[in-house]
C-alpha positions as CSV (number, residue, x, y, z in Angstrom):
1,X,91.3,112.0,106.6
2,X,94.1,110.7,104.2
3,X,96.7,112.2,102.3
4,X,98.7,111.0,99.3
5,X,102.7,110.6,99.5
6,X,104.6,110.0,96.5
7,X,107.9,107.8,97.1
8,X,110.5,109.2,94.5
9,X,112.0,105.9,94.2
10,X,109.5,104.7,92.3
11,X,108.5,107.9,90.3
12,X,109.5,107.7,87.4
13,X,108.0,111.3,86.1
14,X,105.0,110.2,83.5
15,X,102.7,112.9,85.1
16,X,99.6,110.5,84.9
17,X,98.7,111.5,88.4
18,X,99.1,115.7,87.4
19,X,96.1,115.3,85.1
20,X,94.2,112.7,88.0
21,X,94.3,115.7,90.5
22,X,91.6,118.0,90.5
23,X,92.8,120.0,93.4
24,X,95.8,121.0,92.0
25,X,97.8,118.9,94.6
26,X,100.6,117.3,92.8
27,X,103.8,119.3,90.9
28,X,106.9,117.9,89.6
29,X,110.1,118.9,91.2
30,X,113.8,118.2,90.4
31,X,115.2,115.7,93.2
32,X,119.0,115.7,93.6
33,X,120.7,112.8,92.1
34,X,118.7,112.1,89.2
35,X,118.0,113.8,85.7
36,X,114.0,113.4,86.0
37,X,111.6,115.2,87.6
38,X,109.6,113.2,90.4
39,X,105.9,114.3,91.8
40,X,105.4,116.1,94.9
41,X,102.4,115.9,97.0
42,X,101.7,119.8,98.4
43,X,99.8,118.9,101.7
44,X,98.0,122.0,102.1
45,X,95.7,120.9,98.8
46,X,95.9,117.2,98.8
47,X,91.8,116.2,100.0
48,X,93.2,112.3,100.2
49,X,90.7,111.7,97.5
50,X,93.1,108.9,95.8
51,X,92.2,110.2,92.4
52,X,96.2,110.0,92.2
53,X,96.6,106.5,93.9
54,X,95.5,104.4,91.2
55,X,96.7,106.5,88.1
56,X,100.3,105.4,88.9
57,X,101.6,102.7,86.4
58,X,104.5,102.2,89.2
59,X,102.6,102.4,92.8
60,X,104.4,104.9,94.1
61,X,101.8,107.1,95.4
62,X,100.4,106.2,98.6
63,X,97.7,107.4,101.3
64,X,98.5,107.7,104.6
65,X,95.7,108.3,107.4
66,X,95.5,111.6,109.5
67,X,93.2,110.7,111.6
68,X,89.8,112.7,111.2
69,X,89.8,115.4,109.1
70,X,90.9,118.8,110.3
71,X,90.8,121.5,107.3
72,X,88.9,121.3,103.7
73,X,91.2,122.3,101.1
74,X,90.6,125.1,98.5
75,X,89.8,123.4,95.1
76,X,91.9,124.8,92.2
């Protein structure tokens, strides 16, 4: 099982991987000390199907390994 994690340093806020996610995993949210909003991985919906991963012009979304999977997430 994988899950995406999205390192705000190198969001820069385009959204690209919002419309990628068909799970609804991914929001924007307003990180302190900076005027854009970055994306946020929620765990509890992320499937680790790297629709995300490759949607980022900047690489900053990356999957990390669980082990094997545990739940099934509820698709939005």
């Amino acid at each position: 099982m994988r899950e995406a994690e999205v390192d705000p340093e190198l969001c820069d806020g385009c959204q690209d991987c919002i419309e990628e996610c068909a799970y609804d995993a991914v929001k924007m949210v307003r990180v302190s000390g900076t005027k854009r909003l970055k994306a946020r991985v929620d765990p509890d919906r992320c499937c680790g199907c790297h629709a995300c991963e490759p949607s980022c012009p900047r690489h900053g979304i990356v999957m990390n390994w669980l082990g094997r999977p545990l739940r099934v997430p509820v698709r939005a």
